[in-house]
Every structure is written in structure tokens, then in C-alpha cells.
C-alpha positions as CSV (number, residue, x, y, z in Angstrom):
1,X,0.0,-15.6,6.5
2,X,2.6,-13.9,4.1
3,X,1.3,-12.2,1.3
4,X,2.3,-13.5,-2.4
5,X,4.2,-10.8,-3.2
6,X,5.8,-11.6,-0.1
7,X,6.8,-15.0,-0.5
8,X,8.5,-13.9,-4.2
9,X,10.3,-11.9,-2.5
10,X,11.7,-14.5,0.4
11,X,12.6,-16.4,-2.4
12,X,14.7,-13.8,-4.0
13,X,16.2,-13.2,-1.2
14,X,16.8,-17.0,-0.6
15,X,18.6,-17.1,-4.2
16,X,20.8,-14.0,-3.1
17,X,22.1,-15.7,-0.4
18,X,22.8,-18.6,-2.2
19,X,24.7,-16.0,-4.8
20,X,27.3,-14.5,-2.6
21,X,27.1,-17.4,-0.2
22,X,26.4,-14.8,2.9
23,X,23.6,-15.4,5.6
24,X,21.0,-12.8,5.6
25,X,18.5,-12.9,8.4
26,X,15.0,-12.3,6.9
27,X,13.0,-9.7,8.8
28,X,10.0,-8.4,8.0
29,X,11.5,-5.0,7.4
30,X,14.0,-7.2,5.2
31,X,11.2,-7.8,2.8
32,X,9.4,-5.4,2.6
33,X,13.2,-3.1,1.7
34,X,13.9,-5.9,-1.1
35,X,13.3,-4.1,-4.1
36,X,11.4,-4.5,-7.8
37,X,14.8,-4.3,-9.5
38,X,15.7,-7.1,-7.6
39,X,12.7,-9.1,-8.4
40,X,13.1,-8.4,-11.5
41,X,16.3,-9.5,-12.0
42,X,16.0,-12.3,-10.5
43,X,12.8,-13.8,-11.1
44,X,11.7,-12.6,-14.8
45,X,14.2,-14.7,-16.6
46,X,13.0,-17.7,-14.9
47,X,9.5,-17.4,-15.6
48,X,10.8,-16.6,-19.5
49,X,12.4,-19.6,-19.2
50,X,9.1,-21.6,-17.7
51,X,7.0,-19.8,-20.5
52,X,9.4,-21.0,-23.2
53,X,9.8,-24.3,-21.8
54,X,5.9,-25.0,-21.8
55,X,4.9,-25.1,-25.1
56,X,7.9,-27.6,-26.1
57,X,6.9,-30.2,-23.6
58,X,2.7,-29.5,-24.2
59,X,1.3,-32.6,-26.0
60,X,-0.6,-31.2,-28.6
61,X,-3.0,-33.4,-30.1
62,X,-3.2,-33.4,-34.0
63,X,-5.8,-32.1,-35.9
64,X,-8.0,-34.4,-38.9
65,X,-9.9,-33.7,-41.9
66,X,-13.2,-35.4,-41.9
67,X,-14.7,-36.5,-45.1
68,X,-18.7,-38.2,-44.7
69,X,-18.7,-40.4,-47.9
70,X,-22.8,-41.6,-49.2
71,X,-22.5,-44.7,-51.2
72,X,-25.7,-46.0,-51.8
73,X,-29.2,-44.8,-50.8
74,X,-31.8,-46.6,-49.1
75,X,-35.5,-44.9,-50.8
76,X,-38.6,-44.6,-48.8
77,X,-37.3,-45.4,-45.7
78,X,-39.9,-45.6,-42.8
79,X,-38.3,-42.8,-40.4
80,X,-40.5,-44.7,-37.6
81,X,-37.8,-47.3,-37.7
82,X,-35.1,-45.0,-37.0
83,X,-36.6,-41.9,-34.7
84,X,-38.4,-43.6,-31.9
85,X,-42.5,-42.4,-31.7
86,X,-42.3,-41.4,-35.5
87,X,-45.3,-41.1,-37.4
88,X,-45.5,-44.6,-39.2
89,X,-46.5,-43.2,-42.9
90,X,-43.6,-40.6,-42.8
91,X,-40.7,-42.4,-45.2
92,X,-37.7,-40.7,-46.5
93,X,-34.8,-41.6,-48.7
94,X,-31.7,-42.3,-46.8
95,X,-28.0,-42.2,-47.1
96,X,-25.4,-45.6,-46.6
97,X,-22.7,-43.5,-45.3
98,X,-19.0,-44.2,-44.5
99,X,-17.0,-41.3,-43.5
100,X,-13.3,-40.6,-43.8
101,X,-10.6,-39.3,-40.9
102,X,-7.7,-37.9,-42.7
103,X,-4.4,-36.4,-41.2
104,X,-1.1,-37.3,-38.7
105,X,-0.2,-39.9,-41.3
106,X,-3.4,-41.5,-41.1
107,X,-6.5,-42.5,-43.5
108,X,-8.6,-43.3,-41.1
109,X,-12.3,-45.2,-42.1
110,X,-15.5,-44.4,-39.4
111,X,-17.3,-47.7,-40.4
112,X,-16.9,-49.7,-44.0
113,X,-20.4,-50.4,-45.7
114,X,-21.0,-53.0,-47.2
115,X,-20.7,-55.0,-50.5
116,X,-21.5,-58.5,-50.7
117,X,-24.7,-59.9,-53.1
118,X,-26.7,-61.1,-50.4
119,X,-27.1,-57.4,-49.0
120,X,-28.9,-56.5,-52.3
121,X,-31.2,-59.5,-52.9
122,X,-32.9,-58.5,-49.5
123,X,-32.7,-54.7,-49.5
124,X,-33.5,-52.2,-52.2
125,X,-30.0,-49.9,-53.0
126,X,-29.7,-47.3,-55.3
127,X,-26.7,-45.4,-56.8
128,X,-24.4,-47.7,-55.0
129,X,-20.8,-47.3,-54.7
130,X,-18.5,-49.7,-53.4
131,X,-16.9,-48.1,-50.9
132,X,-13.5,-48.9,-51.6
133,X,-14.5,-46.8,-54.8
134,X,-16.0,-44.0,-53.1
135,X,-12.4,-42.7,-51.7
136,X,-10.8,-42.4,-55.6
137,X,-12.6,-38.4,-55.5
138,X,-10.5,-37.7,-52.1
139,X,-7.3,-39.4,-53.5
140,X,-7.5,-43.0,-51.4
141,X,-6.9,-46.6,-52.6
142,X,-7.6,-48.9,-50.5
143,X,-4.4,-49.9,-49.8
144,X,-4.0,-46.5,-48.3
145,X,-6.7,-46.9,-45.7
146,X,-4.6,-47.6,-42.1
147,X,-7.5,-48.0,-40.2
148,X,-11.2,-48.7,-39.6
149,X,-13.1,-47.9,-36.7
150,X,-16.9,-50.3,-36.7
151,X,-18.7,-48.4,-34.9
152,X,-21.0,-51.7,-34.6
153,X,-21.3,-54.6,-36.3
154,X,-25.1,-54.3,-38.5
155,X,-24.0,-55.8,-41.8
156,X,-23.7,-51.9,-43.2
157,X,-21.3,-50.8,-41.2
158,X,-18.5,-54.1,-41.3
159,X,-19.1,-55.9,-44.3
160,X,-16.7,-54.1,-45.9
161,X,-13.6,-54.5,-43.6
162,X,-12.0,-57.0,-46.4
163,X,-12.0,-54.1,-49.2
164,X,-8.9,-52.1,-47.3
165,X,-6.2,-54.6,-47.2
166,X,-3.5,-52.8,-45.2
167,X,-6.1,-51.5,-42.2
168,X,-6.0,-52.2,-38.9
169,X,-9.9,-52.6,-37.6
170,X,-10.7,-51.2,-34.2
171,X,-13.7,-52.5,-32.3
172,X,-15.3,-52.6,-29.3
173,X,-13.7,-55.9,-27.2
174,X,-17.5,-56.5,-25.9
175,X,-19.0,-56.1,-29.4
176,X,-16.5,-58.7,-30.9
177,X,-16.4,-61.1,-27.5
178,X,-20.4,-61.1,-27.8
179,X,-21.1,-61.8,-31.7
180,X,-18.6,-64.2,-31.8
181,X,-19.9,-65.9,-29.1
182,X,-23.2,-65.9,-26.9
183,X,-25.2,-63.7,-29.5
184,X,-25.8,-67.0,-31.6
185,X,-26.7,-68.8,-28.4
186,X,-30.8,-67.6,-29.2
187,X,-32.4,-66.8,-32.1
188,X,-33.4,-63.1,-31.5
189,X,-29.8,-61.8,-30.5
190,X,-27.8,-61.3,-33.3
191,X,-30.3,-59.0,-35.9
192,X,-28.3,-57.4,-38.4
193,X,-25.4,-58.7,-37.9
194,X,-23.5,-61.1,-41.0
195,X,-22.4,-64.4,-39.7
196,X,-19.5,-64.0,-42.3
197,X,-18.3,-60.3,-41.3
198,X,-18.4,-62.2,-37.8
199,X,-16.4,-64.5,-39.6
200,X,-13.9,-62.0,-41.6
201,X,-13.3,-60.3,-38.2
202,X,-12.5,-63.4,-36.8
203,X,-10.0,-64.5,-38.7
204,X,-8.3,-60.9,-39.2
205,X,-8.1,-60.7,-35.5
206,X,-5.6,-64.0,-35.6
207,X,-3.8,-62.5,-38.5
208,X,-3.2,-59.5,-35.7
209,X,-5.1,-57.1,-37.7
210,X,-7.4,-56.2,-35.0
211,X,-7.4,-53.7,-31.8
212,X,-9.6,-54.3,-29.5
213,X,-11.3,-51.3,-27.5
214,X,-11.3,-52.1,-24.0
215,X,-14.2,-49.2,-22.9
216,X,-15.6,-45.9,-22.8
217,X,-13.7,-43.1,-23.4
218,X,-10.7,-44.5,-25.1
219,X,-8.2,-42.9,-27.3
220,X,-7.0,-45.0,-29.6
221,X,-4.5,-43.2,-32.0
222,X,-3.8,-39.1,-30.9
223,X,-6.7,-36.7,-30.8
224,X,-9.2,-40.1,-31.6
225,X,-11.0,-41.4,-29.1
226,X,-13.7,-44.0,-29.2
227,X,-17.1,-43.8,-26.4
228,X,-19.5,-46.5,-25.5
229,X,-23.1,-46.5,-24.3
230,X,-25.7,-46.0,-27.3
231,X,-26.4,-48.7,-27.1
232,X,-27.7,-49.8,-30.6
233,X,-26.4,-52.8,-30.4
234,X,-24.4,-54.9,-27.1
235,X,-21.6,-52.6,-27.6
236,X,-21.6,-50.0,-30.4
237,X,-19.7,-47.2,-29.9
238,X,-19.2,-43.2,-31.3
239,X,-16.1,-41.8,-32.2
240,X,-14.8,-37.9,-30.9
241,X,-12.1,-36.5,-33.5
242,X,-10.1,-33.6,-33.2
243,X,-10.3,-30.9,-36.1
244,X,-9.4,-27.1,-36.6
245,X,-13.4,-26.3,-35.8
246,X,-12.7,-28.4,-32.5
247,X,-14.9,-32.0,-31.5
248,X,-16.6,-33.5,-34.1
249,X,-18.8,-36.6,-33.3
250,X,-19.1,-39.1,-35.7
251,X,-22.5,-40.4,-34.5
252,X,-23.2,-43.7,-36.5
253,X,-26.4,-45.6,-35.7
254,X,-26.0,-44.2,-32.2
255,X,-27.9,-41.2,-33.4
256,X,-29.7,-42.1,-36.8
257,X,-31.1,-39.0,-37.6
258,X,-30.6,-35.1,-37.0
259,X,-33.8,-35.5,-35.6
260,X,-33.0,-37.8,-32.9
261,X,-30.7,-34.9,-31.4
262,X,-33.3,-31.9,-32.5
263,X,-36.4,-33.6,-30.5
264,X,-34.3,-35.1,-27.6
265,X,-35.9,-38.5,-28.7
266,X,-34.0,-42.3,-28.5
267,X,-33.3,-43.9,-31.8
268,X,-35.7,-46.8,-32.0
269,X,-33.7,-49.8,-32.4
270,X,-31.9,-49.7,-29.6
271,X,-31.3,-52.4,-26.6
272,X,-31.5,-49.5,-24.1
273,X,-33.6,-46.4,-25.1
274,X,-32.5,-44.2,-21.8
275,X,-28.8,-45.1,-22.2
276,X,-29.2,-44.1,-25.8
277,X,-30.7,-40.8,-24.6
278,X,-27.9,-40.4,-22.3
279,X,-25.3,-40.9,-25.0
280,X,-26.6,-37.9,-27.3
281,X,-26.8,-35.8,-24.7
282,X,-23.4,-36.5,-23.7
283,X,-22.3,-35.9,-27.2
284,X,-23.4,-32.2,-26.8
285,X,-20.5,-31.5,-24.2
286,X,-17.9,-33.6,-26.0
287,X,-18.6,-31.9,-29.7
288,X,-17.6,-28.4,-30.3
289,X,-21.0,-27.3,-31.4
290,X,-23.9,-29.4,-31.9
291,X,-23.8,-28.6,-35.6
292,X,-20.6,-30.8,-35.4
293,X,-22.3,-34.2,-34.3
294,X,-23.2,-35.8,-37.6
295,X,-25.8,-38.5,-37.1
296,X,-25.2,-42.2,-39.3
297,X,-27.9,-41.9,-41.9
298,X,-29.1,-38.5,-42.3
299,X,-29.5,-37.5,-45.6
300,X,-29.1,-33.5,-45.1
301,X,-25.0,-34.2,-43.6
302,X,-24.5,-33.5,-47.5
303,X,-26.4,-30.3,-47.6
304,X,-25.5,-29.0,-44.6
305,X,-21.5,-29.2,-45.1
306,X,-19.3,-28.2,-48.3
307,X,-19.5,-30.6,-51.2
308,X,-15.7,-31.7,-52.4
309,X,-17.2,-34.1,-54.9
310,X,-20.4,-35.3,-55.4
311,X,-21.8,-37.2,-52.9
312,X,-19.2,-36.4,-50.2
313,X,-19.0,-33.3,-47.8
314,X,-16.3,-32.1,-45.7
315,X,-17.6,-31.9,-42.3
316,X,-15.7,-28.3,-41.1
């Protein structure tokens, strides 16, 4: 079998023939006489040309800013309720988080909050924001908001999908097929989730404001892409976004905690524990660095990164 250089050189030999338009036989002391120079001449301002040519044609995916956004706080929190085999005494206060995807003409929302009264009659919130609010330090109205990925649809996470008026919402088809349908065909299917945010999504999805995810491991604009199987509720999903640091995953109640990833343990409302388990560890290949998977309620996401404005931190 001919050797590489071989063949380069039976091809240059090929494009000289095709030059002068005069047979030449090909022996093997033919190729092995065919000379560098000739290679050289020959070949190197094609492959200048290929290298060139490359990085034209590449689609390069765009690069985002990521913002996580706290506003409100839950105190006292049992942490048995979020990190599966907790110690039941062990409470901590803990953050209602949004989290903003900026860049490639985009201001793009991870999750909403929340904001209408019945929310605070049953639940004790402190220092809250609205969340429409919570952009003006990062230079957002609401109106500038294009889109809002619901990671699932608890009342914290999609009650708030009304606040950003020009925004297309992205959900999971599954998780919007289910609660708008057989969830509310028993009694202990549908925790957490608003019968008016099912409502609101609803009737934004036949004013065409909706995209539906069909899946795992779909991108939905350039360098976003949404993945399925934490299964904290029928369909929740996690969202991969591209940065200059590489992967970040924005978590959401797929991973409550930093200590759901540190202790390799499920989050403990979840319909499937292993599936959940599955899912974080399969966030470890698809983030840059673990450091860069940032959990849905974890107070210390706004220690651990750099502090813009109070209560935010750039995730970088």
C-alpha cells in the first residue's frame, strides 16, 4: 500500500499532466524522482487556500453573559426538603433566583419568579423584588427581555412570564401538554404548579408567543441548548449556555443546592431520584468546570461569583 507521501505525490503528478496536457506513465521510480519543489509548488497553495477557507465557513457559536439575579429570599428553609437524606433540623435562608443570558442580540430570562399576592399569603418572602425590577441594575426593561426559558413550571419559576411583554417563552412540549391537561386529572399531580400561570401559558401560546421544546438536548437559539431528565417535575429541563469561560449550566430545581452536586445526592422532590442523579452527573461533562453549574436556590451563587450590583453576580 503506497505510502502518504506517496500518494501526494501521484497527485502532483496527476495535476502536471493535466497542466501541459502530456501523458506521463507513473512508475515507481517516477515517484519516488518527483521532487519537494514540485510538491511544493503545487500543493502548498492549495492547502493555504483550504486553511483560509475554513474558518470562513466554521459556524461559530456566539458567546453570552450570564447574570444570576436573587429577588426575594426564602428564611429558615428546611434544607431536608431540598437535599435528599438531610438532617431535618438543618434550615438555611435561601435565594428566589432568576438569572439573565445576555448577548447575539438577545436578553435572554432562565426562569421568571414570581409575583402575584397569593404567593405571599402562603409563603414567608423577604427583601423581594419583582423581577421585572431586578434587571433595571443590568440595564433591562422588560420590554427588552426576548425570551424566557421555564425551566419548570412550580409557581416560582413561571408566574412571572406576563411581566416581559415582548418575550417569547420556551418550554418543554411535555411539561406544557401534561399541566394543561392530565396533571389535573388527580389530586396529587400537579404540586406547585398555579392553575393561572397554566392558564397565562395557555393563552400566550395561541397568541404564538410560545416555543415548544420538543426533547433532550435541543438548541434552541445559537450556542443555547435546553436538556431534559431531572426530573423535578414531568418534564423540567436545564439549560447549557455558551460563554468565554466555556459551558455553564444553569441548573434550576434540577439541582437545588451546591450540595446536591458536592455529595453526589438526588434533590428530594423529585418524580425520579436516579434519573435526577443521572442528570447532575451528566452536567459534569457538559459544563466547562463544575464550578460553572450553578444550582436553582443556593444562596452562596452570590458569593462565589463577582457582584455587579447588589444582589446579582456575574457567573464568569
Amino acid at each position: 500500500m503506497p505510502s502518504i507521501l506517496t500518494f501526494v505525490e501521484t497527485l502532483g503528478l496527476a495535476h502536471e499532466c493535466a497542466r501541459t496536457s502530456k501523458p506521463i506513465v507513473i512508475f515507481q521510480s517516477d515517484v519516488r524522482k518527483y521532487s519537494a519543489m514540485k510538491f511544493a509548488r503545487v500543493f502548498l497553495p492549495l492547502l493555504a487556500a483550504i486553511i483560509l477557507v475554513i474558518p470562513s465557513t466554521a459556524q461559530t457559536k456566539p458567546t453570552y453573559e450570564i447574570y444570576a439575579i436573587r429577588y426575594a429570599t426564602v428564611p429558615d428553609y428546611p434544607i431536608a426538603e431540598l437535599v435528599s437524606g438531610a438532617d431535618p433540623a438543618r434550615k438555611a435562608d435561601i435565594a428566589m433566583m432568576v438569572w439573565l443570558v445576555r448577548g447575539n442580540g438577545h436578553n435572554i430570562l432562565v426562569d421568571c419568579g414570581f409575583y402575584h399576592d397569593q404567593f405571599f399569603k402562603d409563603w414567608n418572602i423577604k427583601g423581594f423584588i419583582k423581577p421585572s425590577d431586578a434587571l433595571k441594575p443590568l440595564g433591562v426593561k422588560p420590554e427588552d427581555v426576548t425570551d424566557i426559558i421555564i425551566s419548570h413550571m412550580h409557581w416560582d419559576h413561571a408566574d412571572g412570564m406576563d411581566l416581559f411583554p415582548n418575550a417569547r417563552i420556551w418550554i418543554q412540549k411535555e411539561e406544557l401538554e401534561y399541566y394543561s391537561g392530565e396533571a389535573w386529572q388527580a389530586k396529587d399531580t400537579h404540586g406547585g404548579i398555579d392553575p393561572g400561570d397554566v392558564l397565562t401559558l395557555v393563552k400566550l401560546n395561541t397568541q404564538g408567543h410560545v416555543g415548544m421544546v420538543n426533547g433532550d438536548a435541543q438548541e434552541i437559539l445559537p450556542g443555547i441548548t435546553c436538556y431534559t431528565g431531572g426530573r423535578h417535575t414531568y418534564a423540567s429541563q436545564y439549560v447549557g449556555v455558551n460563554t468565554k469561560a466555556g459551558t455553564v449550566v444553569l441548573a434550576s430545581d434540577n439541582m437545588y443546592m451546591y450540595e446536591n452536586l458536592e455529595r453526589h445526592v438526588p434533590i428530594a422532590a423529585t418524580l425520579d431520584a436516579v434519573s435526577n442523579l443521572h442528570a447532575q452527573e451528566r452536567m459534569r461533562t457538559l459544563a466547562a468546570n463544575p464550578a460553572l453549574i450553578i444550582p436553582g436556590h443556593d444562596s452562596a451563587v452570590l458569593t462565589k461569583f463577582p457582584n455587579p450590583a447588589p444582589g446579582i453576580a456575574k457567573i464568569e
